[in-house]
N, CA, C and O atoms as a Maestro MAE file, in Angstrom:
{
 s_m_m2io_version
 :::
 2.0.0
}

f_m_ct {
 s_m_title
 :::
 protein
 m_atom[208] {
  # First column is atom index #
  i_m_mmod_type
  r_m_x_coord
  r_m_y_coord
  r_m_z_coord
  i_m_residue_number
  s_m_chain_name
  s_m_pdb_residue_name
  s_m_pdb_atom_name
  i_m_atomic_number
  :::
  1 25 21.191 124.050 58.210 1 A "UNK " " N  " 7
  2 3 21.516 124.729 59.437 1 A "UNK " " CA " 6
  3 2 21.496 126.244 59.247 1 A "UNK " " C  " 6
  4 15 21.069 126.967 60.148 1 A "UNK " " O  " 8
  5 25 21.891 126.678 58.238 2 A "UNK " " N  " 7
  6 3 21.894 128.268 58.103 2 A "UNK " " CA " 6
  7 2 20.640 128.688 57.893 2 A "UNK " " C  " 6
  8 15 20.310 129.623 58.622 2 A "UNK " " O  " 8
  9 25 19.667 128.227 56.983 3 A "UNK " " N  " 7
  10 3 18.211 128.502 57.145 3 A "UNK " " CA " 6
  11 2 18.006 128.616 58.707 3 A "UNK " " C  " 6
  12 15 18.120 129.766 59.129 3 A "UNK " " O  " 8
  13 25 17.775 127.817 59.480 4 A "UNK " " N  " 7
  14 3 17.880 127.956 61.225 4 A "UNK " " CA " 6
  15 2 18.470 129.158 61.625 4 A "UNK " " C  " 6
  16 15 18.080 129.472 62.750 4 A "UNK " " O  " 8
  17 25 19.341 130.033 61.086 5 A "UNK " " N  " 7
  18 3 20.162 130.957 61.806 5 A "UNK " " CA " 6
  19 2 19.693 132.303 60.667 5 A "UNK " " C  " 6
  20 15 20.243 133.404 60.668 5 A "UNK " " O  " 8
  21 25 18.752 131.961 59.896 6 A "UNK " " N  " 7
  22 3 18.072 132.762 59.167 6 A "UNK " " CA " 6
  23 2 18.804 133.689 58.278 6 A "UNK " " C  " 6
  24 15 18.579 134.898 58.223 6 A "UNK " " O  " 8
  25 25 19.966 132.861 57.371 7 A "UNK " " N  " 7
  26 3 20.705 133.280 56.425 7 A "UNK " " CA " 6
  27 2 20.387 132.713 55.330 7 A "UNK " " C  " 6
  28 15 20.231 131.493 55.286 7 A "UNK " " O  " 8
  29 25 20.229 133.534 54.209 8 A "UNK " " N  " 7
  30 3 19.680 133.285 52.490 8 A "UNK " " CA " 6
  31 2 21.585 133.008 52.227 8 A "UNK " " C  " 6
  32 15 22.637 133.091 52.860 8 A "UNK " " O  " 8
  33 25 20.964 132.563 50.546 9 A "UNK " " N  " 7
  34 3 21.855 132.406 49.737 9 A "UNK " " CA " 6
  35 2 22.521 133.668 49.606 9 A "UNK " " C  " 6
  36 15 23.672 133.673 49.169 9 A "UNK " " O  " 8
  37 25 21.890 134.864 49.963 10 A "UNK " " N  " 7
  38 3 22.871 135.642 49.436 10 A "UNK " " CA " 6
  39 2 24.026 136.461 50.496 10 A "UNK " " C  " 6
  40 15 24.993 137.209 50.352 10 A "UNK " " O  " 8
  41 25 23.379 135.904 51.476 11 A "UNK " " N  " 7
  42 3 24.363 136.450 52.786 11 A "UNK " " CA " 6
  43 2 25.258 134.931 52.284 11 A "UNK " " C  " 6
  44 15 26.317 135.447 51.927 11 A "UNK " " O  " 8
  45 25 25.457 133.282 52.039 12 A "UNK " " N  " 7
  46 3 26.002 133.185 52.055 12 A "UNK " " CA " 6
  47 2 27.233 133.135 51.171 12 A "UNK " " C  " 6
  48 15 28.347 132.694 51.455 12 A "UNK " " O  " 8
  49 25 26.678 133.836 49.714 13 A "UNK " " N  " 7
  50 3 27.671 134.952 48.587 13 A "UNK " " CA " 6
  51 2 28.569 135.558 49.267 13 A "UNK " " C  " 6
  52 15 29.795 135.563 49.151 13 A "UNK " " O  " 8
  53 25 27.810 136.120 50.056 14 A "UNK " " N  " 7
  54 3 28.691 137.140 50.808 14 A "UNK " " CA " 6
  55 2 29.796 136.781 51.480 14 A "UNK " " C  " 6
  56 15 30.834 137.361 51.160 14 A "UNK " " O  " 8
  57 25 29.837 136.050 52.251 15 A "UNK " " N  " 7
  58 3 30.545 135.262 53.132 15 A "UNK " " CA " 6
  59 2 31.559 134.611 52.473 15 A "UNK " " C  " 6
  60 15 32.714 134.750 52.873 15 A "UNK " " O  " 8
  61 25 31.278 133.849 51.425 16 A "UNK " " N  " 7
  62 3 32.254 132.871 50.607 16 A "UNK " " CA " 6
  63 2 32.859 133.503 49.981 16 A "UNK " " C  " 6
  64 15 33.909 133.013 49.565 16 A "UNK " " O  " 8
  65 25 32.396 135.363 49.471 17 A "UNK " " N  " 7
  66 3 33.713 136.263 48.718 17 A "UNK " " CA " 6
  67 2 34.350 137.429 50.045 17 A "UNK " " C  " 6
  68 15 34.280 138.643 49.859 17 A "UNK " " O  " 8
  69 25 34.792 136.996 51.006 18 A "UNK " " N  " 7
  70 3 35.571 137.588 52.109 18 A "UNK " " CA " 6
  71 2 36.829 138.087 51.794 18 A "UNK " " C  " 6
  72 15 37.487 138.947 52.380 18 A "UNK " " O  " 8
  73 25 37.162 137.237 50.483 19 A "UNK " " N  " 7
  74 3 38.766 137.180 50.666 19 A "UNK " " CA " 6
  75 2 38.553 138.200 49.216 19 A "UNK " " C  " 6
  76 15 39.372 137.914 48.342 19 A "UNK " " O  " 8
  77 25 37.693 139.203 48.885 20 A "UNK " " N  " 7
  78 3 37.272 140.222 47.967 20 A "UNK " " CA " 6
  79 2 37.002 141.049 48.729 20 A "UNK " " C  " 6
  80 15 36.960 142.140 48.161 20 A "UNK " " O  " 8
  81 25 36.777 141.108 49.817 21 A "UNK " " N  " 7
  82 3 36.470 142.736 50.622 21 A "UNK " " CA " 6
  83 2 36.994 143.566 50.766 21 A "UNK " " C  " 6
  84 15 37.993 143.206 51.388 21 A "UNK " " O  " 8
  85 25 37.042 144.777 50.575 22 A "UNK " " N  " 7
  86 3 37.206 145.929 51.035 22 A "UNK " " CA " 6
  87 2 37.638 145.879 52.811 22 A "UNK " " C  " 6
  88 15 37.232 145.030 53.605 22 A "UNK " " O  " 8
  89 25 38.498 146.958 53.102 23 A "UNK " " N  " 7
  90 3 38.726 147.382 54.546 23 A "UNK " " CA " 6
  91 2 37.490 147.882 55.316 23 A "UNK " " C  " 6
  92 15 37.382 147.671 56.524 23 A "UNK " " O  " 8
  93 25 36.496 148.591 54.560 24 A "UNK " " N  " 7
  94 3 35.439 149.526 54.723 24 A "UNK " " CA " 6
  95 2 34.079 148.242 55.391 24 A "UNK " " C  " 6
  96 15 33.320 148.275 56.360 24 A "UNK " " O  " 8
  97 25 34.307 147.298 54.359 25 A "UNK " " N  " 7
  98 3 33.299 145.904 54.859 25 A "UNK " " CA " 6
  99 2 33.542 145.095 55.696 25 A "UNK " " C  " 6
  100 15 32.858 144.691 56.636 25 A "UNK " " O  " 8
  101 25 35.161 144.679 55.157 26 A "UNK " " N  " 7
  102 3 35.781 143.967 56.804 26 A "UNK " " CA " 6
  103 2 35.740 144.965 58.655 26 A "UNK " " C  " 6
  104 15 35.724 144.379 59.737 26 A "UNK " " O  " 8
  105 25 35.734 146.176 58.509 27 A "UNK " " N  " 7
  106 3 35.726 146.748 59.461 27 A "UNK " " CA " 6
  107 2 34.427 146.699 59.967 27 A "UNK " " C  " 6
  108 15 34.229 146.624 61.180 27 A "UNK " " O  " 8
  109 25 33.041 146.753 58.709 28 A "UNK " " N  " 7
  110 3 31.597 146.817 58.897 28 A "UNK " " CA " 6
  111 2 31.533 145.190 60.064 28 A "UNK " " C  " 6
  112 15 30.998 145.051 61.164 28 A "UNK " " O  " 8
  113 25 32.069 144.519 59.487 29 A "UNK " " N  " 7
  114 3 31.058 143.095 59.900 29 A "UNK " " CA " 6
  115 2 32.255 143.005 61.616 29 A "UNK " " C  " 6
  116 15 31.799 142.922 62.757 29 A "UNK " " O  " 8
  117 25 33.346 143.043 61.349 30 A "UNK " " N  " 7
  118 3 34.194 142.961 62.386 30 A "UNK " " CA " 6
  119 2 33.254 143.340 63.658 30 A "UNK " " C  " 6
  120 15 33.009 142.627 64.632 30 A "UNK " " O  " 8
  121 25 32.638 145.103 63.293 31 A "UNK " " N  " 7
  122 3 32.023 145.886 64.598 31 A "UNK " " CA " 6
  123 2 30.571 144.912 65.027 31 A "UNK " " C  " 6
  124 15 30.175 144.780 66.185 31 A "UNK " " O  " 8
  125 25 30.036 144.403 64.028 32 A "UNK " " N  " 7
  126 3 28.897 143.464 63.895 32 A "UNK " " CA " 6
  127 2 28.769 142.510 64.926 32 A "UNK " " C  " 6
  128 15 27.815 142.261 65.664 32 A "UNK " " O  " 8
  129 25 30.130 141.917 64.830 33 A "UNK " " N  " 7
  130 3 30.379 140.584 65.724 33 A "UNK " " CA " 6
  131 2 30.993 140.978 66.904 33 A "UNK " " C  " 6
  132 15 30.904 140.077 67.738 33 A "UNK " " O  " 8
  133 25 31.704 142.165 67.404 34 A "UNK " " N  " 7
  134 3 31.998 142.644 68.452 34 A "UNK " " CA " 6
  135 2 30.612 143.069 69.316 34 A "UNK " " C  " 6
  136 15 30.298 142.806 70.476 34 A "UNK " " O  " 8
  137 25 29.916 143.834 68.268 35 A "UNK " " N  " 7
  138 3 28.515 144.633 69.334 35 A "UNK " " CA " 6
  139 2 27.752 143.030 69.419 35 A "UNK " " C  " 6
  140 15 27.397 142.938 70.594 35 A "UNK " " O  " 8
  141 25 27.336 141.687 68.651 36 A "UNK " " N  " 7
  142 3 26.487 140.744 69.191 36 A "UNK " " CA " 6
  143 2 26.714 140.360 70.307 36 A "UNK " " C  " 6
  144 15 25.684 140.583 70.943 36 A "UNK " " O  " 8
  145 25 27.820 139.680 71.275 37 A "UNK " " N  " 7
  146 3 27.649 139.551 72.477 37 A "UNK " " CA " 6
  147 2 27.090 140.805 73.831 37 A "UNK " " C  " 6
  148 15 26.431 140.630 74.856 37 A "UNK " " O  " 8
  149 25 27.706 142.023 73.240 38 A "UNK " " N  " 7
  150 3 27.313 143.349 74.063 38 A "UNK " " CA " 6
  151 2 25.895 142.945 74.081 38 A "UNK " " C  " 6
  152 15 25.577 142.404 75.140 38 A "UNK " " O  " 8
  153 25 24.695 143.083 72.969 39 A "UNK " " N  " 7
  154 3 23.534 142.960 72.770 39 A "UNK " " CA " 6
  155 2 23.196 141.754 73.581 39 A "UNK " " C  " 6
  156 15 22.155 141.911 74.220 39 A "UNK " " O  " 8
  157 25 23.677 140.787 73.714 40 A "UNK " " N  " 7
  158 3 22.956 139.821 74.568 40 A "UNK " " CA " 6
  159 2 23.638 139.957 76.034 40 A "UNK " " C  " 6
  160 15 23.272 139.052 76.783 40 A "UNK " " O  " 8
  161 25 24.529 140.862 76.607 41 A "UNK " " N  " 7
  162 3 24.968 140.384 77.909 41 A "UNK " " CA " 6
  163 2 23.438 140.861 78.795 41 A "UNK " " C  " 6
  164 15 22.945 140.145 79.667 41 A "UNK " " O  " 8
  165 25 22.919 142.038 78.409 42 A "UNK " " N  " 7
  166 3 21.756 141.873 79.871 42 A "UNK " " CA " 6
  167 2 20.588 140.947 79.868 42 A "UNK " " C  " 6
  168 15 19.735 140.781 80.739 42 A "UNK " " O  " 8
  169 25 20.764 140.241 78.422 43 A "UNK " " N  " 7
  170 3 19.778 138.645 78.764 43 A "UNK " " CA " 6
  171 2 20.056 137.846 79.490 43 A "UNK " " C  " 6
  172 15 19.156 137.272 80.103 43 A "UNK " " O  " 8
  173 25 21.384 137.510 79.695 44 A "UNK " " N  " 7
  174 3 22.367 136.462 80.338 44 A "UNK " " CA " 6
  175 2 22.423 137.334 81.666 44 A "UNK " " C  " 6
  176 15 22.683 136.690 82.682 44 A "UNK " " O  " 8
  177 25 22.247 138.507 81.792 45 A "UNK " " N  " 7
  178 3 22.506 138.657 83.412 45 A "UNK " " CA " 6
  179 2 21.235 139.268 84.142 45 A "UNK " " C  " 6
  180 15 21.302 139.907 85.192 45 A "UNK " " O  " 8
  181 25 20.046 138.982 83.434 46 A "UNK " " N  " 7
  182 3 18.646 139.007 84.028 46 A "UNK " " CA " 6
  183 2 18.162 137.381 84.155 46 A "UNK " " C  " 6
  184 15 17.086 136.898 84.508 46 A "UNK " " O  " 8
  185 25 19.248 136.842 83.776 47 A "UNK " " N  " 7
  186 3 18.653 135.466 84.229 47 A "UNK " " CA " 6
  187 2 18.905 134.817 85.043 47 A "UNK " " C  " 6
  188 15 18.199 133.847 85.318 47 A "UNK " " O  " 8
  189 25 20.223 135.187 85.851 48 A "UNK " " N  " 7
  190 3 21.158 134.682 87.070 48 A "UNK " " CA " 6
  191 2 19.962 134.694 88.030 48 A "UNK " " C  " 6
  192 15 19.067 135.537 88.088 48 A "UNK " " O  " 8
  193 25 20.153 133.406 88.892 49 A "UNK " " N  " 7
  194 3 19.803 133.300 90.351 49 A "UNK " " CA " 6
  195 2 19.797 134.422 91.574 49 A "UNK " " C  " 6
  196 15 20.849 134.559 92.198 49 A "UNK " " O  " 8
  197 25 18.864 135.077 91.868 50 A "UNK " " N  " 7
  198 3 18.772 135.951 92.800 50 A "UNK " " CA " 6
  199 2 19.284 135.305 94.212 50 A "UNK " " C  " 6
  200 15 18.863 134.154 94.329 50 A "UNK " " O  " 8
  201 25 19.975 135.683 95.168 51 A "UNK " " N  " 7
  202 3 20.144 135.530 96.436 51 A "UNK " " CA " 6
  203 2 18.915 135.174 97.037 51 A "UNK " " C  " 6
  204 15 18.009 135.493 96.268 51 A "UNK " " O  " 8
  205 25 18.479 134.648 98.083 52 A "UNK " " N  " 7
  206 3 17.665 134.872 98.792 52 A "UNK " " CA " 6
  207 2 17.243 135.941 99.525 52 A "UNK " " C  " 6
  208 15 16.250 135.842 100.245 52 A "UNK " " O  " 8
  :::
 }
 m_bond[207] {
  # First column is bond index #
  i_m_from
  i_m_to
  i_m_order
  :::
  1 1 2 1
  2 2 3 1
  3 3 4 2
  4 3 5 1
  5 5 6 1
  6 6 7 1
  7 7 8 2
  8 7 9 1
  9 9 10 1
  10 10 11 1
  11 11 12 2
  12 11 13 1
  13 13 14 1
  14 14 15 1
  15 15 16 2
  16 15 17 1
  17 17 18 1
  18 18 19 1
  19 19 20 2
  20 19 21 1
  21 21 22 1
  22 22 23 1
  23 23 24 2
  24 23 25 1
  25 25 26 1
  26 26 27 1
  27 27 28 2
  28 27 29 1
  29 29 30 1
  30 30 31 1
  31 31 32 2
  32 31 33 1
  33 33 34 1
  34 34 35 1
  35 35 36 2
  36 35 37 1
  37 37 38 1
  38 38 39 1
  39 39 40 2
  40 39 41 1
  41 41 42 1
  42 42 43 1
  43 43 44 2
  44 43 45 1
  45 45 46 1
  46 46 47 1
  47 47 48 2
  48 47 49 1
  49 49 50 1
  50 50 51 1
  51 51 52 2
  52 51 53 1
  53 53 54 1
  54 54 55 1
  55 55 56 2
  56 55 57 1
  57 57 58 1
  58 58 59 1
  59 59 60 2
  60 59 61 1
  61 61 62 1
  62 62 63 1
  63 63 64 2
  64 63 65 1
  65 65 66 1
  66 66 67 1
  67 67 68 2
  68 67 69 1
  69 69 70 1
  70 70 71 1
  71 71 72 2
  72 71 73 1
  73 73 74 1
  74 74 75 1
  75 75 76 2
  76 75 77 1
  77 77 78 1
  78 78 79 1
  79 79 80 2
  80 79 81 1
  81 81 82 1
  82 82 83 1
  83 83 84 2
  84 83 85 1
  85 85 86 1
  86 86 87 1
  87 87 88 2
  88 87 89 1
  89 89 90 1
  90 90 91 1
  91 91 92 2
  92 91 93 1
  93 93 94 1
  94 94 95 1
  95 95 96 2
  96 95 97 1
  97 97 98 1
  98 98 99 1
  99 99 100 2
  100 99 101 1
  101 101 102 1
  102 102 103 1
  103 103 104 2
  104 103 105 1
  105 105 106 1
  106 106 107 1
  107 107 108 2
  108 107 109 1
  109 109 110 1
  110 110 111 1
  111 111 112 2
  112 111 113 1
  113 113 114 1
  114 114 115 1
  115 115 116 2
  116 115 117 1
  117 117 118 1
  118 118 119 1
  119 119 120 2
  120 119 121 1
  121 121 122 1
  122 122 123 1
  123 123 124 2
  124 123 125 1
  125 125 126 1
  126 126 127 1
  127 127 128 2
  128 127 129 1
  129 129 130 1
  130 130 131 1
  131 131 132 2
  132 131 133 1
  133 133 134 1
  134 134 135 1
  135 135 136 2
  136 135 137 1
  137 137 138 1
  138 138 139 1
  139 139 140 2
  140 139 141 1
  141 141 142 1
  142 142 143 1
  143 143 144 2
  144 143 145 1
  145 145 146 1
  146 146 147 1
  147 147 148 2
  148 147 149 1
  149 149 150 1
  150 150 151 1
  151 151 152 2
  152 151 153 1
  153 153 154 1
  154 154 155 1
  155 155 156 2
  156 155 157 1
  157 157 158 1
  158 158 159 1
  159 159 160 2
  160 159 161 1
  161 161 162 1
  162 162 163 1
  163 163 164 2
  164 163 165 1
  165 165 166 1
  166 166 167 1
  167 167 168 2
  168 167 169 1
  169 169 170 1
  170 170 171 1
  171 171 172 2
  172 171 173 1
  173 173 174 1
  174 174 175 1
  175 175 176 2
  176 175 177 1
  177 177 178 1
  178 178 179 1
  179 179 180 2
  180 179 181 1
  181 181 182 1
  182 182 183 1
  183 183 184 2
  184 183 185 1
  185 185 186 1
  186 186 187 1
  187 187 188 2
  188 187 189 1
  189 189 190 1
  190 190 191 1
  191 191 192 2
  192 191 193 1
  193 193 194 1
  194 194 195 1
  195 195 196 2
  196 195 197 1
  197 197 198 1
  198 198 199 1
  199 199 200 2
  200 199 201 1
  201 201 202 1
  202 202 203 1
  203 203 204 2
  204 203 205 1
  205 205 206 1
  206 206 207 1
  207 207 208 2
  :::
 }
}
């Protein structure tokens, strides 16, 4: 499944030493996952049903 979501072994290194991070990295990925939905809201709202 992570191949599908186009993550290597070494992003998932990364991931599995979380509880080793720094404030500086936890703050990095935190902003990461805050800006991904921003990045997709005008896909999701160019796709809504126009009025007639």
């Amino acid at each position: 499944m992570t191949g599908e979501w186009g993550w290597g072994e070494r992003q998932l290194i990364l991931l599995d030493s979380r509880s080793q991070w720094k404030v500086r990295q936890v703050t990095a990925e935190r902003q990461a996952l805050v800006n991904e939905p921003q990045l997709q809201l005008p896909l999701s709202v160019d796709v809504r049903p126009q009025p007639p």
